[in-house]
N, C-alpha and C positions, 0 to 999 in steps of 0.2 A: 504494500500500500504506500503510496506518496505523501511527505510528510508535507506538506501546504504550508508549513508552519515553520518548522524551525530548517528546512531545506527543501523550498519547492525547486522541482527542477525546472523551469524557465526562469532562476535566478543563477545557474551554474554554465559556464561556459567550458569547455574542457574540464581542467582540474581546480580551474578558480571563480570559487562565487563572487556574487555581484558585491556584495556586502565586504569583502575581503580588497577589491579593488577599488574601492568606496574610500575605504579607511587607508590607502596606502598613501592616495591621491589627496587627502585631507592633510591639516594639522588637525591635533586635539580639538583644542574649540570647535572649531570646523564640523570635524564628526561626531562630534558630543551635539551641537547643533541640530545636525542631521538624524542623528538618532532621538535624541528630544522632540523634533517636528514629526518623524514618522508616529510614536507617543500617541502626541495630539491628534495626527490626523486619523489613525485608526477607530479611537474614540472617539472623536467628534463625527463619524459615520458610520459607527458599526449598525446601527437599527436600519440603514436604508438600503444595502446589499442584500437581505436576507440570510446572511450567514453570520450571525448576532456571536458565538462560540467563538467561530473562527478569528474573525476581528481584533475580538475582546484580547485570547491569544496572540495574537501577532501584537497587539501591544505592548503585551505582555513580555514578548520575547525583546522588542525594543528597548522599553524599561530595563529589562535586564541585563539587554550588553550594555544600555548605559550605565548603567549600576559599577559594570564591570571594565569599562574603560576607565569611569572617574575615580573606580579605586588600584586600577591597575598604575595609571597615571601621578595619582597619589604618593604610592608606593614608589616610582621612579623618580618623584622631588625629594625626596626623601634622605 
């Protein structure tokens, strides 16, 4: 089964996902940004796609690599 969510595949090009080229091509702020807006936009739509679950999770997943950048980043001023 295709996970939609945490690696759909029309976000994978060869061996590198979109999200991995996303972040190379950024600075921090930048993709902290980026991932903070995707956040909002998932939530701020999830009821008019019809896929209320899916959404909710993909913001979810968002939140989390920000979670996971600002403390990755953290750890490297350190």
């Amino acid at each position: 089964m295709k996970d939609l969510v945490n690696h759909p595949p029309h976000y994978t090009n060869g061996e590198i996902e979109c999200i991995d080229a996303m972040k190379a091509s950024m600075s921090h702020i930048e993709f902290s940004g980026y991932l903070k807006g995707n956040v909002i936009k998932y939530i701020w739509r999830y009821r008019d796609k019809g896929k209320l679950a899916e959404d909710l999770n993909k913001a979810l997943w968002y939140a989390n690599r920000l979670k996971e950048e600002v403390t990755c980043h953290e750890k490297k001023s350190k």
